[in-house]
C-alpha positions, 0 to 999 in steps of 0.5 A: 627412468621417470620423465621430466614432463611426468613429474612435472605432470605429478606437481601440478596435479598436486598443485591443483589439488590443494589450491582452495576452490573459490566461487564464482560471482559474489556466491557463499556456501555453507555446508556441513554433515548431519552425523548420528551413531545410529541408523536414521533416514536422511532424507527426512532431515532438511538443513535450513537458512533463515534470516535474523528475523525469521524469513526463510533464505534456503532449505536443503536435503541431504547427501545419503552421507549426511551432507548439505550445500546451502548457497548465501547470496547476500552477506548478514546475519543468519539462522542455521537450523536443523529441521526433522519429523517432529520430536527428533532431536539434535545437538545442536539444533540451531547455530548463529552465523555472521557472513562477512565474506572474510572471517566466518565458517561459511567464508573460510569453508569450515564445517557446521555439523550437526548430531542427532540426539533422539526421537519423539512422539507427535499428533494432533488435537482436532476439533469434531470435522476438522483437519485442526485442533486447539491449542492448550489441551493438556496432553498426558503421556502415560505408561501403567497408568503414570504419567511420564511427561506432560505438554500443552498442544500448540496452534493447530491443536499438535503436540510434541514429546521430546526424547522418548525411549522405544515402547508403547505408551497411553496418550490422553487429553484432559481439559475442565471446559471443553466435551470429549468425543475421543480422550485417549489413544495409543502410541508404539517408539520403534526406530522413528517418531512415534505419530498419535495422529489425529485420534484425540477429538474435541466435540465442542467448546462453551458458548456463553452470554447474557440478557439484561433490560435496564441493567437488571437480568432477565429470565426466560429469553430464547436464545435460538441457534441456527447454523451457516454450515448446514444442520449439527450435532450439538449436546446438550441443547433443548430441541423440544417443539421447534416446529413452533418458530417461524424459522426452525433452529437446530436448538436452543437455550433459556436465560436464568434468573440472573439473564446468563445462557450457556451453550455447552458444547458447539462444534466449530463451524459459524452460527446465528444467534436470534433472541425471541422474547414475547408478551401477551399482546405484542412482541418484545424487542431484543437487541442485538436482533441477530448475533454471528459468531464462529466457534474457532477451536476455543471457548466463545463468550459473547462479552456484550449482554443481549438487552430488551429494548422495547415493545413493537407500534403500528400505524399508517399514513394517508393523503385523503383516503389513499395511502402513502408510500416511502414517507420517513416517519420520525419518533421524538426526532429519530428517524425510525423507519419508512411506510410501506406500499399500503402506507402502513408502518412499524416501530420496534423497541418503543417504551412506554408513555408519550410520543411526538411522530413527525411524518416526511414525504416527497411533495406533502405536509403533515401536521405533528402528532403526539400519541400516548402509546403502551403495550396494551395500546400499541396501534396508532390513529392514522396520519393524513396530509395537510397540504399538497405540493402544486408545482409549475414553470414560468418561462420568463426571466424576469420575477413573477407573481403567481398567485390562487385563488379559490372557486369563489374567486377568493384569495388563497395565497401568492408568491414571487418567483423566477422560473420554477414554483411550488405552493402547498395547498389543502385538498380542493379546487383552486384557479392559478393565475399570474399577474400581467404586466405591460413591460413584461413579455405576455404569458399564457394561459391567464387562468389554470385551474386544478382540483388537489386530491391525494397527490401531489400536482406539477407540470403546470407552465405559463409560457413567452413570445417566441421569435423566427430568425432567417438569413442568407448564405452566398457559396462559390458552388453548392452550399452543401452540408452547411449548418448555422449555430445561434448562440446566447439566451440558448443555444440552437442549431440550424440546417442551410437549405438551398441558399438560405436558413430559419430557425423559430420559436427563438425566447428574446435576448442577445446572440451571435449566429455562427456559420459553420462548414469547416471546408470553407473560408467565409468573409465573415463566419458570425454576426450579432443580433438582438431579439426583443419581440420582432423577428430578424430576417437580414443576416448574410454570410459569403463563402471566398474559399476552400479551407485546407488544414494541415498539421505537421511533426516538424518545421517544413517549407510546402509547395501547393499545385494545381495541374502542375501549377504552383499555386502558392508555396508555404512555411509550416510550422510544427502543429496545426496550419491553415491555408485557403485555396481560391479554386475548387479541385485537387491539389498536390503538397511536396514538403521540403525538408532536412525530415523525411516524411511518410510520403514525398508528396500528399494530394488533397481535394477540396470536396474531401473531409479531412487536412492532411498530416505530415508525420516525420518519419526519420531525420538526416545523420551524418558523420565523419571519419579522419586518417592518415591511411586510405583503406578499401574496407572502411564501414560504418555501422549504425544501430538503433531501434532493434535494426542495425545499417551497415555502411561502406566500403566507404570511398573516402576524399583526400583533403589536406593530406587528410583522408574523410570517410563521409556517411549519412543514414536516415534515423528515427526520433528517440532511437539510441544510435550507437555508430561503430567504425570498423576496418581490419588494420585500423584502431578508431579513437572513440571505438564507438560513438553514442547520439540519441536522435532528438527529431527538432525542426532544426537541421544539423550539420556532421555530428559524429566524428572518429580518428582512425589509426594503424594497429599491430596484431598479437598471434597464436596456438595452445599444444595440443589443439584444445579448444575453449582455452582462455587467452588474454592479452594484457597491456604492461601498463594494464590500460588494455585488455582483451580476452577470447577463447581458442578456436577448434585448432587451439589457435587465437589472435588479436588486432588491431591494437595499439602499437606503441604499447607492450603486451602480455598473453596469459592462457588458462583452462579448468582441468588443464595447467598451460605453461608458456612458449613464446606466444604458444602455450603447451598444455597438460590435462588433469582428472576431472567431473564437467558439469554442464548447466543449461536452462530450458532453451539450452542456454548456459545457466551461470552462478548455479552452486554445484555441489560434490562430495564423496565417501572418502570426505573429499566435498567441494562447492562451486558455481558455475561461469557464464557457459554454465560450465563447472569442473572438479579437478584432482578427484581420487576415484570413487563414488560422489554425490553431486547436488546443484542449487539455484534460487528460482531454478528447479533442476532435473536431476536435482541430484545424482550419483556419480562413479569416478575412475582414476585419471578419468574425465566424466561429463554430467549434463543438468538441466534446469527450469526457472520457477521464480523471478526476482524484483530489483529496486532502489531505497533512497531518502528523499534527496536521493542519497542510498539508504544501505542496510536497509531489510525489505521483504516480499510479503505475499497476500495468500499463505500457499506463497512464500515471504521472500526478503534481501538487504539494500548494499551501500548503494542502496540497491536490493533485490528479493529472489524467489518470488512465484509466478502468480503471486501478489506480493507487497513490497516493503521495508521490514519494521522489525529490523530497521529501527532507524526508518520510520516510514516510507513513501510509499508505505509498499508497491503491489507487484506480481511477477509473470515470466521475467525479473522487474526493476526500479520498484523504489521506495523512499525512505524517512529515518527516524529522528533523534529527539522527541520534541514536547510541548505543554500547557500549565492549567492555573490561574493567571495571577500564579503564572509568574511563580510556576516552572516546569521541572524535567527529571530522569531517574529523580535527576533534574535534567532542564527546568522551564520557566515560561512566562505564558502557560505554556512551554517547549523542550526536548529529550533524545529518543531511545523507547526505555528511558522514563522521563517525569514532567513536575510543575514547581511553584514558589509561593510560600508554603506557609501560606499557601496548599498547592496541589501541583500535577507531575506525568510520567512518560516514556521517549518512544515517540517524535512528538508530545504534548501534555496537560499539567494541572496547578491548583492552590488557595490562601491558608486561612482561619485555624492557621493562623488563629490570634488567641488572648495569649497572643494579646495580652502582651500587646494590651500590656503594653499599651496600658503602661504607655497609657499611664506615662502620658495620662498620670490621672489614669493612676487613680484607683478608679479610673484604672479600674474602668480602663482595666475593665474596658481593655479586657472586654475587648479583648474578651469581645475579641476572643469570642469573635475569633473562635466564631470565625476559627469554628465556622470556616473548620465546619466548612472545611469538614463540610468540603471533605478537608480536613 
């Protein structure tokens, strides 16, 4: 008969079996097979995550089952893609996933498999010496010479034929520019990909230009190739007489008749191009002189032409016979180049005809000099200085004249200065002079005379009276190392000897003389004096004591003795202070505070060099604890600063039925002190306490108190004894819970805690199913796989994704808990696979197998190695509000790392997983995929992670805004102002219109980077007298700002359009003759009205005649002007 505890054995078996496994932490998993109908390695396929925008998240190999485990992190939008050798493939090959945690496959643990469909044929395209090739060679996939399929090689020159049968197949490479060094090879398909491998070979690629001078080509230039890569095989290239180049090139080619070159087949590597091109007598210039390029696995054309620029001039400069170096020779304005040593130099690309060179040098003149030069006439006469720059000082601060004169004693020129001079002279011999004056200090010499050659001359001096200033210094013992400073017209330091000081050769002036000797106190420590052109000999200065500085941290009372006498006592002040003492000798300094310094008391001598400091150390803490209950095991402990203090037992003071625990530690400034009370039957309201110590002057009282109270005690045991249970303890109204894990005997306890509440104990342990007794719990094991995770210090490693499948389809993924631990309960017995996956971690085994026995437990240990960090920060906008959604990624600087990347939470809050030791990363947002961030501030953070995570790598966030703003000016005439507006149209709707009263105008449109928008200036002047030409712009919204220009144009219609012909007359004279006849009957007569008749119509004929002049000359005008 079967027992009750076995069937209730069986249940909750089945019980946990069926239950869905969860993950622990904020871990997904995805997963799925990789199936085929027939035979394929598996260990050649890898399954893929890669973000919407291309960054890859996690790759995965497979089980020898086919089936892959990938853990997702963050919840988004993503890529699942298979990957294999190339050509094989798969159906289907990439799917879309939206994790949301709720609805998805990945959430709800469905499924995503892929089929394998077929194999490929792969290889690769290389250039001559390379490891790569070029991309657009066509490739022909040939068998008995038909062509089966056809492709264009990729970057890197690889190509890919896609479903291809088992056999043997031809392989050629067909291109109508590029030189072959191999075309063609052979493939065998068997059971895998058919690999061509790198036998296609390009031995180089077209290399073109040309050379023009004026615009017009020019033959027979050399266009000579040299190589940074060493010596190369290069077709079709001359190689005739390359000894007669000064530098020998690997070959070269001749321009053509119309200036074009061709290199037909260069290698890849990197090249100099140097254009030679010479005349009879001189050597023509060719620009640009040297011309780099590098054949990268494609065709080069070299799309800016080689242009003769000229021919080559020389010539030299001279002072007197000697020439000048480094002089700047300037050609019609330009400065061209500078002379050499010998003072010769040359100019390049010159063209015929005449030219003004201006020469420049330091200290002399030249002339300007007009040449006619050609290539027949290409050296120049030489260039000698006009004068040369005499240069001296006056030392007087008054303005002087300094003025030449010649060995004749006649005049040459004079100038006024103040201080420095110089005066350009011609070569010769010459007296300088200033002239004296009896207000003025005298200077010396009077005359200075100088002979110019081919130099430039200086270090002439003409100098002033100098003073001796002396005083006295009175010590109360040696007046030793004590120095004077005079302060004024200059600046002068001055040693004491015995007792007294001299300073000498001191310019007139005013100045202040300071006593310097920062050991002693002086009656006065400077005194002013006044130097005109006597010396001064009367300045004094006594000592009245020694000084003694003392800077301190903090406020402080000090008391100063002298052989136990007190001498004064002292309030200090944070910083510096200083005190005078009357006696030579040694002092004694105790500070007196509620600051404990570095020592309790200081000595100080005055024959020393340096103050005293008083640096605080630690300051006074005191607190308090209340209750109603004498214990013997109260103690307070006191962390802060990495060290923690243990205080007590504690002997509290009964006050008012009351018992205080009173405590008091000296704590460091800064530290963050947590105090937590402790007694075995006592709870404590607050449990603990926080103060960050701040270190001011002042003193405090108590600051942190607690309130102790009697608790109550939860105890028991799990049957049998099974160590590492799971018990928590729960309040009914849930406002307290607590949790421990079951010692080696099962047994577990609780307390103090609260008694006036009721309490809950609940009991759990993977494996395991508990059912409650009383406060026990009895215990019922289940099969099961352990798997223990440790890092490399043997520490537990949690949210490590472990994943088990097995032959009979069972698969499961979980992460592991803080111990590291993860179980597999309620496996059938078998042969598993177990795989565990972390991002940042490598672990050893990556994977085994696993045999599993019925009712078994097998424990698997794993260690794991961590390879990568993470970078934790924070995008904000500017008022600090989060900015969530956000994508930012990792870019790094070299290819050999990866690009990592992660979206901000709603707190905006991210962090970037994966990243290497020893890589330069720039963090930045992602502008792909966050169309609503315009920029950042900064645009990205350099980072580079060592051995540990980093935090608080933040960056502030701009959106981008929702309108475009636009702004114009109307370019008419003013007196048009008032007729024009501005019309705004979409889709040939009119949207706004503008009618500024000024020429220009503002308005705005919403954003979007689609709509096409057409600004149109309207005018509402008449058309029947005017043709206007108004201007309309077409632009797209994609942008935050624009302005734009619109032109209006428009004249007054004028002679043919609105002609006045006789027609258009003689209804108007008609009339006037009939009003004639009413008032002047006399008209009527037969004479009289023929005479009036005549008149009238020589008029209008005069008229008609005048009109058709005017009508003719402005067509012929507007004929002349293009209008019609």
């Amino acid at each position: 008969m079967i027992s009750k505890q076995k069937i209730i054995y069986f249940l909750l078996f089945y019980l946990v079996k069926t239950i869905d496994v969860t993950f622990a932490q904020d871990i997904l998993g995805c997963g799925g097979f990789v199936k085929s109908e027939v035979k394929i390695k598996f260990n050649l396929i890898n399954v893929k995550l890669y973000t919407k925008s291309g960054g890859l998240k996690y790759s995965s190999d497979l089980a020898p089952n086919g089936y892959y485990t990938i853990p997702v992190y963050d919840k988004g939008e993503y890529l699942l893609k298979v990957e294999s050798p190339p050509g094989w493939t798969f159906e289907p090959s990439t799917v879309d996933l939206n994790i949301d945690g709720k609805s998805d496959p990945c959430s709800i643990q469905k499924d995503i498999n892929f089929n394998f469909v077929g194999f490929g044929v792969i290889g690769q395209v290389i250039s001559q010496g390379q490891n790569e090739g070029p991309e657009g060679v066509t490739i022909q996939l040939k068998r008995d010479n038909k062509i089966l399929q056809s492709t264009k090689s990729a970057v890197n020159g690889k190509f890919t034929f896609a479903n291809v049968l088992p056999g043997s197949y031809d392989i050629e490479a067909v291109h109508d520019r590029w030189t072959f060094e191999n075309s063609k090879t052979k493939v065998t398909v068997t059971t895998q990909t058919g690999d061509a491998g790198q036998k296609l070979i390009v031995h180089g690629y077209d290399v073109t230009g040309r050379v023009i001078s004026d615009g017009e080509p020019v033959r027979d230039v050399f266009f000579l190739l040299y190589s940074e890569d060493g010596n190369k095989l290069v077709k079709h290239c001359d190689h005739a007489n390359l000894e007669r180049f000064e530098k020998k090139p690997i070959c070269y080619v001749i321009s053509e008749s119309n200036g074009s070159f061709k290199f037909p087949a260069l290698p890849c590597g990197k090249y100099n191009l140097v254009p030679f091109y010479k005349g009879d007598l001189t050597t023509y210039e060719v620009q640009p002189a040297k011309y780099a390029f590098e054949v990268k696995h494609k065709t080069v054309k070299i799309d800016s032409p080689f242009s003769v620029a000229g021919f080559l001039i020389k010539g030299k400069v001279l002072a007197g016979n000697k020439g000048v170096a480094a002089a700047r020779v300037i050609l019609d304005g330009k400065e061209e180049t500078l002379t050499r040593n010998d003072g010769t130099f040359s100019i390049d690309g010159i063209r015929r005809g005449v030219h003004v060179i201006t020469v420049m040098a330091n200290g002399m003149h030249f002339d300007k000099t007009t040449v006619n030069v050609s290539p027949t006439k290409p050296e120049l006469p030489s260039i000698v200085a006009s004068k040369l720059d005499v240069c001296g000082d006056v030392e007087s601060s008054s303005q002087r004249e300094v003025y030449v004169v010649d060995k004749g004693n006649k005049p040459v020129t004079s100038a006024r200065v103040t201080g420095a001079f110089c005066i350009p002279l011609a070569p010769g011999e010459y007296f300088i002079q200033i002239r004296q004056g009896a207000d003025l200090p005298q200077l010396t010499p009077a005359k200075y005379p100088i002979k110019v050659v081919d130099k430039p001359m200086s270090n002439i001096r003409f100098t002033m009276f100098l003073a001796t200033v002396k005083g006295n210094v009175k010590c109360l013992d040696k007046c030793e190392n004590v120095q004077v400073v005079l302060i004024g017209e200059e600046r002068r330091l001055g040693t004491v000897k015995g007792n007294s000081f001299e300073l000498l050769e001191v310019i007139p002036g005013d100045y202040k003389i300071e006593i310097v000797q920062d050991k002693f106190c002086w009656k006065q420590d400077s005194v002013k004096v006044k130097i005109i052109n006597e010396n001064i000999d009367n300045v004094l200065f006594e000592q009245t004591g020694y000084r003694l500085t003392i800077t301190t941290s903090h406020d402080t009372k000090v008391h100063i003795t002298q052989n136990d006498a007190l001498v004064k006592e002292v309030q200090l002040r944070t910083g510096s202070n200083f005190e005078c003492v009357p006696k030579k000798g040694q002092y004694v300094l105790r500070p007196k505070s509620c600051h404990q310094f570095e020592q309790a008391q200081y000595s100080w001598d005055t024959s020393s060099g340096h103050g005293i400091a008083f640096n605080a150390v630690a300051h006074l803490f005191q607190g308090e604890i209340r209750s109603q209950s004498k214990v013997s095991d109260m103690e307070i402990v006191i962390e802060g600063g990495g060290e923690g203090v243990k205080i007590g037992p504690i002997v509290p003071k009964l006050e008012a039925k009351t018992y205080i625990y009173s405590f008091e530690s000296w704590v460091r400034k800064g530290e963050e002190l947590t105090i937590t009370p402790s007694s075995a039957t006592l709870l404590f309201n607050p449990r603990e306490a926080k103060h960050t110590v701040q270190g001011n002057s002042e003193c405090y009282g108590v600051i942190t108190k607690f309130d102790g109270q009697m608790g109550v005690f939860k105890k028991g045991f799990v049957k049998p004894s099974i160590e590492g249970v799971n018990i928590t303890v729960t309040s009914t109204d849930g406002s307290v819970t607590s949790w421990q894990v079951t010692d080696t005997k099962g047994f577990f306890s609780f307390g103090p805690l609260q008694a006036e509440k009721e309490y809950e104990i609940f009991a759990e342990k993977e494996g395991y199913v508990l059912s409650k007794d009383g406060d026990n719990f009895k215990a019922f094991k289940l099969a099961e796989v352990v798997i223990t995770v440790k890092g490399e210090n043997q520490e537990p490693l949690d949210g490590v994704l472990v994943s088990l499948s097995g032959d009979n389809g069972y698969r499961n993924n979980k992460a592991t808990g803080t111990n590291g631990v993860m179980n597999f309960v309620g496996l059938g017995p078998g042969q598993y696979y177990l795989r565990t996956m972390k991002k940042e971690y490598e672990f050893d085994p990556a994977s085994r197998m696993i045999q599993v026995k019925e009712g078994e437990s097998v424990n698997a240990d794993i260690k794991g190695n961590r390879v990568a960090f993470s970078v934790f920060g924070k995008i904000t906008s500017l008022n600090l509000t989060p900015e969530p959604r956000v994508t930012i990624e990792a870019v790094p600087t070299t290819e050999i790392c990866t690009q990592e990347e992660a979206q901000t939470d709603e707190e905006g809050k991210y962090r970037i997983r994966g990243l290497h030791p020893n890589c330069l990363y720039s963090i930045q947002i992602k502008k792909s995929s966050n169309h609503h961030i315009e920029r950042t501030s900064p645009t990205s953070l350099p980072v580079q992670v060592k051995d540990a995570d980093l935090y608080s790598i933040d960056l502030i966030a701009f959106r981008r805004l929702n309108q475009m703003d636009i702004s114009g000016r109307v370019d008419a005439k003013q007196k048009y102002w008032s007729t024009l507006s501005v019309h705004l149209l979409r889709d040939g709707e009119l949207i706004t219109s503008i009618t500024p009263i000024t020429p220009f105008f503002y308005t705005s449109v919403p954003r979007d980077d689609s709509t096409e928008y057409v600004l149109k200036v309207v005018s509402s002047l008449p058309k029947s007298q005017y043709n206007s030409n108004p201007q309309q712009l077409s632009f797209i919204a994609n942008s935050s700002y624009k302005h734009f220009v619109l032109a209006f144009h428009s004249e007054m219609k004028r002679g043919g359009d609105h002609e006045l012909t006789s027609t258009s007359l003689l209804p108007l004279a008609i009339l006037i003759i009939g009003v004639l006849f009413y008032f002047y009957p006399q008209l009527m007569q037969p004479a009289e009205m023929k005479k009036s008749l005549q008149g009238v119509l020589n008029r209008l004929s005069s008229k008609e005649v005048s009109q058709e002049n005017v009508t003719g000359s402005v067509r012929r005008r507007n004929r002349a002007a293009g209008i019609n």
